[in-house]
N, C-alpha and C positions, 0 to 999 in steps of 0.2 A: 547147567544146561546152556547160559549166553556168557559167551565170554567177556567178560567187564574190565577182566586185564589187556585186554588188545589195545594199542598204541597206535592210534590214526592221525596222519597228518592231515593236522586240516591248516595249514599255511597254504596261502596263497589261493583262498577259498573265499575271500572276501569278507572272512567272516569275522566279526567284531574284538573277540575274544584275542587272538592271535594277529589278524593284520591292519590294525589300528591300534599298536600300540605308541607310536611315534606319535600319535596325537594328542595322545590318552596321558603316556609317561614323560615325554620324549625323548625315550629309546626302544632300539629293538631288540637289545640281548637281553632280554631277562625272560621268566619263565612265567608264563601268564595264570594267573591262581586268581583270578578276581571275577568278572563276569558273570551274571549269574545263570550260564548255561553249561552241561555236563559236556566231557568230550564221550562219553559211550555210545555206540552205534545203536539204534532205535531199533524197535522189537519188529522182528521178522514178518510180521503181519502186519507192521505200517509200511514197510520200506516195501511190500508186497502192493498196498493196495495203491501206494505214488507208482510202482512202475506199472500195474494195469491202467490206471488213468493217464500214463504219460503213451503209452503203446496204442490210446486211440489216435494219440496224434490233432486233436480239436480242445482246444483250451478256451472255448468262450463265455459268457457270462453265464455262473453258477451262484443257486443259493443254498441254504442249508438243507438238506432234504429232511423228510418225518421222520424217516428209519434213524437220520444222525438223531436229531431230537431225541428221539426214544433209546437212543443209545445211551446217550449221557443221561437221560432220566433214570434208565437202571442201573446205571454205574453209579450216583448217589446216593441213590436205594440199595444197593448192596454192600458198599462201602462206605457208607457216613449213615445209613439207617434213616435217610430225608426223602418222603415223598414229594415229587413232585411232578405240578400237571407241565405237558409239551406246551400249552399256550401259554404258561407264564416266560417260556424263553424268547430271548430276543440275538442277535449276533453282534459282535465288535470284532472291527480290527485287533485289538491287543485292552488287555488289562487297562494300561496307562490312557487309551483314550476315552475306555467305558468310566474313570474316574475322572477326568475330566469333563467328559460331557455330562457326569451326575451333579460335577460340580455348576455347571452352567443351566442344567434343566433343572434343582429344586432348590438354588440359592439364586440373589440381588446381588450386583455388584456394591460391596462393601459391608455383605452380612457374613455374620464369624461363621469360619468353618472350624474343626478341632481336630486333632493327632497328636497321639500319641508318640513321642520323642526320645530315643533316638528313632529315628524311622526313615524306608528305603526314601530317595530322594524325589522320585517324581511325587509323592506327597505336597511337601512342599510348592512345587512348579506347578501343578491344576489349582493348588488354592491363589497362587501369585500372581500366577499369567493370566487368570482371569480376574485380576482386580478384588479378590474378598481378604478380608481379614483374616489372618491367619492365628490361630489360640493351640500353644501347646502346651500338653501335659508332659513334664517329663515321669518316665518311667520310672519306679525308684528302685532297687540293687542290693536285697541282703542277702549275707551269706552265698553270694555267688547267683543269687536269683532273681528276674526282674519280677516285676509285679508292680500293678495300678495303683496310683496315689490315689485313695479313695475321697479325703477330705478336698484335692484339688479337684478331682474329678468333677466332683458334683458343685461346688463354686462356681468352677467354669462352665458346665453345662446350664445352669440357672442362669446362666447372664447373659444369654439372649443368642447363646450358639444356636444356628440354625441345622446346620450338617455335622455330625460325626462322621472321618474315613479311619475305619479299623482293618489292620494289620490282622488278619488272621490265618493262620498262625506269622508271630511276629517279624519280621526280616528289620532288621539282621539281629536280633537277640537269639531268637530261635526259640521262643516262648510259644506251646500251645495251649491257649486259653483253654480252661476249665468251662462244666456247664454252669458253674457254680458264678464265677466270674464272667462271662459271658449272659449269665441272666441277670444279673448286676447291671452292667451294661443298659442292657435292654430296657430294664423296670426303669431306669433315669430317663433313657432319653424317651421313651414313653413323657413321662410324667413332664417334662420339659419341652415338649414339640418339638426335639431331633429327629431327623431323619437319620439312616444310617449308610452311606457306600460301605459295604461288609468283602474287603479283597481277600480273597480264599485263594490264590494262585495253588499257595503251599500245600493246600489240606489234604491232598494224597500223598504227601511227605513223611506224616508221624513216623516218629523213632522210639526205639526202647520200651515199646508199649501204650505210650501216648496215642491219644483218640481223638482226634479233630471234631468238632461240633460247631455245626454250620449254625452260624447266627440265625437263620430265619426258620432253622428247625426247633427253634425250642416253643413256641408260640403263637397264634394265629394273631394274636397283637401285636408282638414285636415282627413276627415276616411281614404284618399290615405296610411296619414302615422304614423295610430293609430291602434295601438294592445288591444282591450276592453277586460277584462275579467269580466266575471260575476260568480254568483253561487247562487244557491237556500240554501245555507248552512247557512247563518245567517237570512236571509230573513224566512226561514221555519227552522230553529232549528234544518239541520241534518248536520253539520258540519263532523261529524263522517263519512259519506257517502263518501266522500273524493272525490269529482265530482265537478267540474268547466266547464266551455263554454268560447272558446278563439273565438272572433269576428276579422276577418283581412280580407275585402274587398277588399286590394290589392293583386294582383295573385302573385306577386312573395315574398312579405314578409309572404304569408301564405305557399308558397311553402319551404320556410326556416324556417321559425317556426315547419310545419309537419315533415321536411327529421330530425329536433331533436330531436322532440317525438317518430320516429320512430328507429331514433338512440340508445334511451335509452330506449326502449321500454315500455313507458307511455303513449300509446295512444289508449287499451281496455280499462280500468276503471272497475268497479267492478258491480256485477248484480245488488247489493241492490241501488250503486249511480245510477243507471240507471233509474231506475223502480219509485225511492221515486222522481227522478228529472222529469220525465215525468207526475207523479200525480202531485206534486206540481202545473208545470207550468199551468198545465189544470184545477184545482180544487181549487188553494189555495187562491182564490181572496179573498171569504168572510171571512175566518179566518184569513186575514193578516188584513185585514182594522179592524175586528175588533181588534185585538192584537196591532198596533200600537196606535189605541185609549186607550188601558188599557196603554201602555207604556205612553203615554201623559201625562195620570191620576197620573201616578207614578212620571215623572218627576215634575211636577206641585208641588207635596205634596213635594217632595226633595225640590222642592226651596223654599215654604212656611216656612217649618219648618227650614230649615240654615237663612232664614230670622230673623225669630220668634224667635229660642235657640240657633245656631251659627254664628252668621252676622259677626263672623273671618273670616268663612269658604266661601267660593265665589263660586259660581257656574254659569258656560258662559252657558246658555240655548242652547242645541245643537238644531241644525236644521235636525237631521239625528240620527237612532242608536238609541241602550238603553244602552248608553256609556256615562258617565258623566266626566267632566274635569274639580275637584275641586280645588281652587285657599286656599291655607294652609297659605299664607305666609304671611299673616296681622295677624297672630298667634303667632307675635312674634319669634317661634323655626325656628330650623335649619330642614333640609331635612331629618337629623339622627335622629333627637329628631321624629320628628313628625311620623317617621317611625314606632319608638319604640311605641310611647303611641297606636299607631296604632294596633299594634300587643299585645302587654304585657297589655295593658289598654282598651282597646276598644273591643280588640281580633276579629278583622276585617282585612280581608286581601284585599288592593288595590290594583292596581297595580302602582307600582311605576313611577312618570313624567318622572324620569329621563333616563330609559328603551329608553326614545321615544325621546332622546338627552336631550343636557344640557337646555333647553331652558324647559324645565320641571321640574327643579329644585323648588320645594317647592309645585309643583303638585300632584295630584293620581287620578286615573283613579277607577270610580266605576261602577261596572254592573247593571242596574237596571231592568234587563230581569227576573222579576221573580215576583213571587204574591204579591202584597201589604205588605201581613203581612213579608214578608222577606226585604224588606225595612224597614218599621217601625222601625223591629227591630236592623238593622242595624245603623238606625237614632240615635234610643236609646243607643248607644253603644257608637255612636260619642259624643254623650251629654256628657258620665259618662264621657270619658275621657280629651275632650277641652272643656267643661263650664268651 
């Protein structure tokens, strides 16, 4: 029904992915697989509801309306099985600043915050830039699978972490937390006075059967003391839109969460996030199931063929995401080497393991949000330079 094979240029669009790569690599001939935005064209009924609200022609200050609220409220409820009330939402700019500001509204500067490692990188930068202590757990890795270190887990939590931010589902492993593990979680940092930022970006991503479960749906204890954010931005392909949904069921961590948004006044949002997030949640069922099915198709073929022409190269089957976390390091080379041939020999830009701590070392992260034939040829590229 939407074509996912289509090839759209988006050079000279300003946009991150493609025309900032001289900043990023420093070059431009390489084929850009890293970003974590898809190149597919957005479902006929967001691109619908941007050009009804561009055709009034008045773009002045907007805020979220009820209908979007209630939008998104029954889109979790139909697809994650989570009720939840419109007054518990609140709006952000983007993921990255609602975890930031969680980091500023229920931590002191120089109280431990925790994550989980290897882990995306703005992590890191909300705990640093705001001066707290930074505590991580790394992940640990059998048989091709991650999974929580449970005896550090809870060491660390006991020694006076104040904030847990959890990766749900993981980026860049591609780990979708269990309820089993996920109320693990929960019963510690209960017992421990953590609080939780719970980043759900991914959660309308599961693959291959996997089931997303929202941290704050397992409990009226643990939602007591979980901050969820969500966003239609990777899920639906409008990252750009810069709109997020902060979930906080308790009255007074949401009353402190708002009086920051309102401090810094990030809490209108922009017409276009409004309008494409309201279609989305109402419209975009059928073009998501089918788009994660093409991403399926894609990952499947990456792992045949690394089977088949590069069995150096390793790849942990994500259960989330069209985010891949290829294993370099039975390639013999070093993190630098493999960099190089990567960029000068492949002319592929990944993004680097090590971005996402050191526990990514010999890693790279690739995008496979994008049509068949841009994989392939990306395939092709890894061939000429590690066969």
């Amino acid at each position: 029904m939407y074509d996912f094979d289509q090839i759209i240029d988006r050079r000279n669009t300003n946009c991150v992915k493609y025309d900032n790569l001289a900043n990023v690599f420093g070059c431009t001939d390489i084929l850009p697989m890293w970003v974590a935005d898809m190149d597919f064209q957005v479902a006929p009924e967001i691109l619908d509801a941007a050009r009804e609200c561009c055709e009034k022609g008045v773009f002045g200050y907007t805020f979220r309306s009820d209908e979007a609220k209630q939008a998104f409220a029954d889109w979790v409820a139909r697809r994650h099985g989570w009720q939840v009330d419109t007054r518990w939402l609140l709006s952000s700019p983007g993921i990255v600043t609602a975890l930031a500001l969680g980091v500023r509204v229920y931590t002191q500067e120089h109280d431990k915050v925790m994550i989980f490692t290897p882990v995306y990188p703005p992590f890191y930068a909300v705990v640093k830039d705001n001066n707290r202590e930074l505590v991580c757990s790394t992940l640990k890795v059998e048989n091709g699978h991650y999974h929580m270190d449970w005896e550090d887990v809870e060491k660390k939590l006991k020694n006076g972490v104040k904030l847990l931010i959890l990766s749900n589902s993981h980026n860049p492993v591609g780990r979708v937390w269990t309820k089993e593990e996920l109320t693990r979680i929960g019963t510690l940092c209960l017992q421990h006075g953590v609080t939780i930022l719970s980043d759900e970006i991914h959660s309308d991503l599961a693959l291959f059967g996997h089931k997303h479960v929202a941290m704050a749906s397992l409990s009226p204890e643990i939602a007591a003391i979980t901050i969820t954010m969500m966003a239609p931005s990777k899920t639906f392909n409008i990252a750009g839109m810069m709109n997020s949904v902060v979930v906080i069921s308790n009255p007074e961590l949401r009353r402190l969460f708002e009086k920051e948004l309102l401090c810094l006044h990030l809490d209108l949002g922009n017409i276009f996030g409004h309008v494409t997030l309201e279609a989305a949640y109402k419209f975009g069922d059928t073009w998501l199931d089918e788009m994660v099915r093409y991403l399926e198709k894609n990952i499947l073929f990456v792992d045949q063929f690394l089977r088949e022409e590069l069995p150096a190269i390793k790849m942990i089957l994500p259960e989330s995401s069209f985010l891949l976390w290829l294993d370099f390091r039975a390639t013999g080379l070093s993190h630098e080497q493999i960099q190089k041939k990567l960029l000068h020999e492949a002319k592929i830009g990944l993004n680097s393991g090590m971005d996402f701590g050191p526990e990514g070392e010999g890693f790279f992260r690739m995008n496979i949000g994008c049509p068949l034939e841009t994989v392939k040829e990306g395939l092709e590229r890894l061939k000429k330079a590690f066969k």
